[in-house]
LOPA-342120 format. One record per residue (C-alpha): x, y, z; residue number from 1. Coordinates in nm, 3 decimals, always signed. Layout:
// residues N
> px,py,pz,resi
> X,Y,Z,NUM
...
//
This chain:
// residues 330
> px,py,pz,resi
> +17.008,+7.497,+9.400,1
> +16.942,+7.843,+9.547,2
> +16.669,+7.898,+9.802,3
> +16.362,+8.068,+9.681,4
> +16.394,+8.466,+9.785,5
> +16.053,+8.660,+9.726,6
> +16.094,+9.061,+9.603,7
> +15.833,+9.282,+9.792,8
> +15.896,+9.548,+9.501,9
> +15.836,+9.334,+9.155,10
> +15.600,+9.101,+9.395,11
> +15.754,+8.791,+9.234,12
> +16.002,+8.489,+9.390,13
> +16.337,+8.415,+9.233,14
> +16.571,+8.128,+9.232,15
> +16.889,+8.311,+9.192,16
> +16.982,+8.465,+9.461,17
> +17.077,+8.794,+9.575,18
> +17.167,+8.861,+9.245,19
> +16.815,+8.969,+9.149,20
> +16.824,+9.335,+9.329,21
> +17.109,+9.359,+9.035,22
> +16.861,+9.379,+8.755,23
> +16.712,+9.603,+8.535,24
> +16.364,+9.538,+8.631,25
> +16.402,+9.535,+8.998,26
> +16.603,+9.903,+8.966,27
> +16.310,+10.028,+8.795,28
> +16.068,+9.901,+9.059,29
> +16.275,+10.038,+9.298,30
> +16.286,+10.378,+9.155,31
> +15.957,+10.431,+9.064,32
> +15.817,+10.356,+9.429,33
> +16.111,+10.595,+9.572,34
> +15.966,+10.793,+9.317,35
> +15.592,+10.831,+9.476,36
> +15.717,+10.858,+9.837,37
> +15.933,+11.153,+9.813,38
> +15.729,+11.424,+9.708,39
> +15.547,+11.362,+10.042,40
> +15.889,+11.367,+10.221,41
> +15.968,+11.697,+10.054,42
> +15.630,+11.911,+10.123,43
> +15.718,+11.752,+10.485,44
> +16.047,+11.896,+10.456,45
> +15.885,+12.231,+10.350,46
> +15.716,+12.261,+10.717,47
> +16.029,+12.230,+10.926,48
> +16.084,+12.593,+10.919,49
> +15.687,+12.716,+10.868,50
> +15.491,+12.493,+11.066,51
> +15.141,+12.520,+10.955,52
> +14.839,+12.493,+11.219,53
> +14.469,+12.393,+11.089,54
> +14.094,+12.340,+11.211,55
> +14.112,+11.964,+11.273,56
> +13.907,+11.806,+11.000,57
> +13.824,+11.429,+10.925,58
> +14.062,+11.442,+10.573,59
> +14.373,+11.542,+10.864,60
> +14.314,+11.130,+10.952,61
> +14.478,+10.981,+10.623,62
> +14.801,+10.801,+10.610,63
> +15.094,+10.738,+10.410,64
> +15.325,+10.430,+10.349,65
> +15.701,+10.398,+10.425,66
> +15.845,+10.198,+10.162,67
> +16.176,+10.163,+10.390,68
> +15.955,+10.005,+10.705,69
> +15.714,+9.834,+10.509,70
> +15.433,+10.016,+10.710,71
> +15.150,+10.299,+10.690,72
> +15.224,+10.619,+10.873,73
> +14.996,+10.921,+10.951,74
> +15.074,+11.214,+10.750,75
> +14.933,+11.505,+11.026,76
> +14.938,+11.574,+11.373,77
> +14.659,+11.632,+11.531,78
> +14.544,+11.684,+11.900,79
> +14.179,+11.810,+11.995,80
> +14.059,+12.044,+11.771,81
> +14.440,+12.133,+11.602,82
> +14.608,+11.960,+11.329,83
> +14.970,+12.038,+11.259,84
> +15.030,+11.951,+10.847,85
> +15.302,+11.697,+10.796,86
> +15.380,+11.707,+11.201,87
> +15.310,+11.265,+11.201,88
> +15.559,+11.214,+10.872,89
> +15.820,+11.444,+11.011,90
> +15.823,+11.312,+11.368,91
> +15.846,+10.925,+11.212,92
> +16.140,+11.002,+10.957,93
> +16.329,+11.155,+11.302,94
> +16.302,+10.839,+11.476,95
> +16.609,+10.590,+11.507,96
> +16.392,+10.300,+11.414,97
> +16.337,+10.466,+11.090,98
> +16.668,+10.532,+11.030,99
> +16.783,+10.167,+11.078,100
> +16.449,+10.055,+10.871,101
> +16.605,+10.267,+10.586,102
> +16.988,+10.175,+10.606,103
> +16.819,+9.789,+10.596,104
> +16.630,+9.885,+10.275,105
> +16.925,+10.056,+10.092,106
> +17.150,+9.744,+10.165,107
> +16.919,+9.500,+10.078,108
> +16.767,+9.665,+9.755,109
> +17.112,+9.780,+9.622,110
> +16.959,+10.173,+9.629,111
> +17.156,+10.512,+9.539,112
> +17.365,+10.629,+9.792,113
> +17.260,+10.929,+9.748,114
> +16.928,+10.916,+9.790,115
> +16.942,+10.763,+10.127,116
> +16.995,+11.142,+10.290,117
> +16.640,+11.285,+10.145,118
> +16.426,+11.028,+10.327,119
> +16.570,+11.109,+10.680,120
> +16.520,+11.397,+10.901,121
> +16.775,+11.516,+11.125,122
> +16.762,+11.531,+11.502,123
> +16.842,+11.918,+11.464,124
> +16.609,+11.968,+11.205,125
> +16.310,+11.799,+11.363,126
> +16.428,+12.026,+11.699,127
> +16.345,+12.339,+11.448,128
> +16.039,+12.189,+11.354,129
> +15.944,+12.178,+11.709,130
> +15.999,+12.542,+11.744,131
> +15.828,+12.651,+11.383,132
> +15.519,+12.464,+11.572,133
> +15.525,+12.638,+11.867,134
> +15.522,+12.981,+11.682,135
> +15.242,+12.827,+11.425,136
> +15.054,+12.772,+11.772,137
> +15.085,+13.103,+11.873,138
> +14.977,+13.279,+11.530,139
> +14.695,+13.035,+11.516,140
> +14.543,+13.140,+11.871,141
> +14.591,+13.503,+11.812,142
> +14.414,+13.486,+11.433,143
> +14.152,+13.269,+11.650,144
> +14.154,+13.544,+11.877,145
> +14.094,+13.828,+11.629,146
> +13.782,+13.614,+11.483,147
> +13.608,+13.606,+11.831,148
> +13.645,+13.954,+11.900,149
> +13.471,+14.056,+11.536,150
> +13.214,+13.814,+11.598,151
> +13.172,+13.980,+11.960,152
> +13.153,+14.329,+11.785,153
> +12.913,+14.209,+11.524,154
> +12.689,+14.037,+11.796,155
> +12.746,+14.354,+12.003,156
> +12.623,+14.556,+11.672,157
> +12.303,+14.338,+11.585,158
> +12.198,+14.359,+11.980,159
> +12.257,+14.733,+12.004,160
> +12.036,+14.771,+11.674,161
> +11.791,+14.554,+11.830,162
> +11.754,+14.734,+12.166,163
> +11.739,+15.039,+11.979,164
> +11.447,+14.944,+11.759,165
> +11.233,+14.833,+12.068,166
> +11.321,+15.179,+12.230,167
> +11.172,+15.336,+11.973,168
> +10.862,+15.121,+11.997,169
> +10.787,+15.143,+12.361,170
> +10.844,+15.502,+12.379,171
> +10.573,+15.732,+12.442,172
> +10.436,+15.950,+12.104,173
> +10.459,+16.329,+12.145,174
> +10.157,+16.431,+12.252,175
> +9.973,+16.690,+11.989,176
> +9.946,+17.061,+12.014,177
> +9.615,+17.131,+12.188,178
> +9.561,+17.430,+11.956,179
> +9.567,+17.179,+11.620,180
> +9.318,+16.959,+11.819,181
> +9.063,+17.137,+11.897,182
> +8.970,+17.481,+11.984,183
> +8.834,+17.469,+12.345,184
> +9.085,+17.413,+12.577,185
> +8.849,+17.231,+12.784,186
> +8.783,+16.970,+12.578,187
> +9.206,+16.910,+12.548,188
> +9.222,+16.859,+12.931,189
> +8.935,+16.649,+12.906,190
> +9.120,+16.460,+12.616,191
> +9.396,+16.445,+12.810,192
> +9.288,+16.277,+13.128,193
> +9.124,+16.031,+12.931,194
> +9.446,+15.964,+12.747,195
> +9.650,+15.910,+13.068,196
> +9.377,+15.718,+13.260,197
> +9.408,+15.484,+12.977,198
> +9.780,+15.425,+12.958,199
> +9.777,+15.371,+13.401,200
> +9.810,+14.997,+13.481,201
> +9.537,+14.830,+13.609,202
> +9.671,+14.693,+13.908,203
> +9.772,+15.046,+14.067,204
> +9.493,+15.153,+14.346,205
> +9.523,+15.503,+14.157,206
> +9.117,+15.749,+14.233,207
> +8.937,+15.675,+13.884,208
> +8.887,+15.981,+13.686,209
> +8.541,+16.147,+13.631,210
> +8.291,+15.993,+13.375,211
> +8.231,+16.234,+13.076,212
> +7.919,+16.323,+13.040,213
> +7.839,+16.230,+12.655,214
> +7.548,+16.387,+12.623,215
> +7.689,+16.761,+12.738,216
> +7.616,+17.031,+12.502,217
> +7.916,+17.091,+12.277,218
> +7.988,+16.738,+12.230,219
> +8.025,+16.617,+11.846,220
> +7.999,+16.230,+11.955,221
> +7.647,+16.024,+11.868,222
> +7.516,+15.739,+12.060,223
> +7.394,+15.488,+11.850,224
> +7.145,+15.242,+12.054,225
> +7.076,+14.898,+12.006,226
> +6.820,+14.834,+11.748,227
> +6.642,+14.535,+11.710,228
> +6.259,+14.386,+11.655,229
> +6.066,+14.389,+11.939,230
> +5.888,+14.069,+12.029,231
> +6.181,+13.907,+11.800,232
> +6.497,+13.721,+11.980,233
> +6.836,+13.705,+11.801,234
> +7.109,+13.467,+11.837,235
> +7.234,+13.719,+12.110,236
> +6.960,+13.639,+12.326,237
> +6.957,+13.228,+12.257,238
> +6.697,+13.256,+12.001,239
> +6.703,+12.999,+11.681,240
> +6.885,+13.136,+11.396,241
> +6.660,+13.226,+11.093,242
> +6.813,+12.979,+10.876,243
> +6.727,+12.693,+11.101,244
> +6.326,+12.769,+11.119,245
> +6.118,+12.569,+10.902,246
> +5.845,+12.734,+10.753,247
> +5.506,+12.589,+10.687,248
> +5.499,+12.618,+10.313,249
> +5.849,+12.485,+10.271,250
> +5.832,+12.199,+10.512,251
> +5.980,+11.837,+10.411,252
> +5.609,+11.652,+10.359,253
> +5.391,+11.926,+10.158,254
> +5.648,+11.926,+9.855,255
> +5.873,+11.660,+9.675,256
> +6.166,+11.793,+9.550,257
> +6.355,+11.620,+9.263,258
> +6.200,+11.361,+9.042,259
> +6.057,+10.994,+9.155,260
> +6.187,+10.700,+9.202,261
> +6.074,+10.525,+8.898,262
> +6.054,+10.813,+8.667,263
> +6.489,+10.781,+8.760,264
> +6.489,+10.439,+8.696,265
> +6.334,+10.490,+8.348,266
> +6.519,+10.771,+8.216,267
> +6.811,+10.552,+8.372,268
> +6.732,+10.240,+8.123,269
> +6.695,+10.453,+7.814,270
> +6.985,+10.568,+7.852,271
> +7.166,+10.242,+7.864,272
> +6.960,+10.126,+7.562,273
> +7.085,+10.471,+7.372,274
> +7.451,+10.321,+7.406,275
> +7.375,+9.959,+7.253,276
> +7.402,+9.919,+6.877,277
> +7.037,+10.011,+6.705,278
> +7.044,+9.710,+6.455,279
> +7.082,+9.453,+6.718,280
> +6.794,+9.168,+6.737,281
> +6.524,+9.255,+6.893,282
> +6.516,+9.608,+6.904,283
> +6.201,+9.656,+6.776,284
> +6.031,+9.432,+6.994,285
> +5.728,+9.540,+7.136,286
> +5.734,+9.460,+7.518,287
> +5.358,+9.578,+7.589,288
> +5.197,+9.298,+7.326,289
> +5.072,+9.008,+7.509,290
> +5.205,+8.639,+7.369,291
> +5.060,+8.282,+7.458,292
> +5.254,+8.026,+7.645,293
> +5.271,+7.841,+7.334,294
> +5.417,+8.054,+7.067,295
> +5.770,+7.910,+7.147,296
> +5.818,+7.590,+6.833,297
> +5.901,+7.260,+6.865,298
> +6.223,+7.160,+6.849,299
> +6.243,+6.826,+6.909,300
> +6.112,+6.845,+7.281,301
> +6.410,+7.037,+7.417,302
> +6.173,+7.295,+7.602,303
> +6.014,+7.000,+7.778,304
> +6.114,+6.900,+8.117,305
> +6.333,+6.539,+8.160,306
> +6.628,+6.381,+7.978,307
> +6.652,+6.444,+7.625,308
> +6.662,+6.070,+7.560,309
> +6.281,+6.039,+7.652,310
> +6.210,+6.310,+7.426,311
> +6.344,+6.124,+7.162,312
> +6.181,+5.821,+7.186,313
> +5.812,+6.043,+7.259,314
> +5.874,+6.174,+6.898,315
> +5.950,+5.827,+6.750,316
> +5.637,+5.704,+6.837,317
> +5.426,+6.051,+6.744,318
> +5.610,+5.983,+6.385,319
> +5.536,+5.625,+6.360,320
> +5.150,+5.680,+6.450,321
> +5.146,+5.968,+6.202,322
> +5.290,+5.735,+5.950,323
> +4.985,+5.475,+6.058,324
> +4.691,+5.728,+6.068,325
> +4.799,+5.837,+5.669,326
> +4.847,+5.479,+5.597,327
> +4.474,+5.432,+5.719,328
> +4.323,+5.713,+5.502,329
> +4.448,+5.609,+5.168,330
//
């Protein structure tokens, strides 16, 4: 009997043989994984002449499986922040070990001849892929280059707008004609002086300019003084606020605001009566009548204090000497 010889490709084990790679099923599996593995060895193909360099991004990570060495391969090269598209697939069909790992697969799995050449790169065509990188490297930095200096020139733009705007603030106003002012020139100098003591620093041992004299002929300005009742104090001078004095008519003893205490309670009580049904037993009742102790009946001695037993026997005995005392009248 044959030994048992398991097919990676239909994922089943057969007892004849070699002469399973022979059939139609195991052609077919063949061919359709060939099939899904070489349009990634094509678009790999594609960047041997036009090597293409990216912005290194986590999706530059995934991988891809050789079907000839049974093994997962990374699809892009990537170094710091660069990626180079296809660079990991290229640089693994190049190897020699690949190249044995695919002469292996075509003998054992009976494969088309033919086929054999479009899953292996080249020594001289992975040397031209080295090259096509080198100028995709170059292209890259000088587009990265370009980018920097716009965003230079627009930061260059926003800051020169920005100084500008706060040049325009800080700048001193023109100073109005004296003539449109007013129609003294004294009272302009005056103005002025005023004006330009005002603007000096403080900390600059500069002679102080002369006081006006507000109350010079001439002058359109009014002094206002302070007004207030005399004898009075305000919260200025640490008087009491007017709305914190109690006054003698209004104080918390002479007058009770608000209704009592039991006059609440009342009203309160009607209206929880107002909410329970009006034909309910009872509701008539009038509470101020007064009633006896006695005017509950008798019912057998139940209101009576003791065991109900007692009371039983208690009315026994009343019955049987009511029974007697009739007996003895007739």
């Amino acid at each position: 009997m044959a030994p048992a010889h398991h097919c990676p490709l239909c994922r089943q084990t057969f007892f004849c043989g070699r002469g399973h790679v022979y059939s139609r099923k195991h052609q077919r599996q063949l061919r359709a994984a060939l099939e899904r593995l070489l349009p990634q060895v094509e678009a790999a193909r594609k960047a041997v002449r036009a090597a293409q360099v990216e912005r290194y991004v986590p999706e530059h990570d995934r991988c891809c499986w050789c079907l000839c060495c049974s093994c997962e391969v990374r699809k892009h090269l990537s170094h710091g922040n660069l990626t180079v598209l296809h660079g990991g697939l290229l640089e693994h069909l190049a190897s020699p070990e690949h190249k044995k790992a695919t002469n292996r697969f075509w003998w054992e799995n009976k494969a088309e001849v033919g086929m054999k050449d479009k899953f292996l790169i080249s020594p001289q065509d992975y040397a031209r892929f080295k090259k096509s990188m080198v100028r995709g490297l170059d292209s890259y930095e000088e587009k990265e280059d370009e980018v920097i200096k716009e965003m230079a020139a627009q930061i260059r733009e926003v800051e020169y707008s920005r100084q500008e705007m706060v040049r325009s603030v800080l700048e001193p106003q023109t100073m109005p004609d004296p003539e449109e002012g007013s129609s003294t020139p004294g009272s302009w100098k005056d103005k002025n002086r005023v004006s330009s003591s005002s603007q000096q620093p403080p900390d600059l041992d500069l002679p102080l300019a002369p006081e006006l004299d507000w109350m010079e002929t001439g002058q359109p300005l009014t002094f206002i003084d302070h007004q207030g009742i005399p004898g009075v104090g305000n919260i200025h001078s640490g008087a009491t606020p007017p709305w914190m004095v109690q006054d003698e008519e209004n104080s918390p003893g002479s007058q009770q605001i608000g209704p009592s205490i039991k006059l609440f309670i009342t009203v309160e009580e009607k209206e929880k009566l107002k909410k329970l049904p009006p034909d309910r037993v009872g509701a008539n009742f009038d509470h101020s009548s007064s009633t006896n102790a006695c005017w509950l009946p008798s019912f057998g001695r139940v209101w009576n204090n003791g065991r109900r037993w007692q009371s039983r026997h208690q009315f026994k005995t009343e019955a049987r000497n009511k029974q007697r005392s009739r007996k003895g009248k007739t």
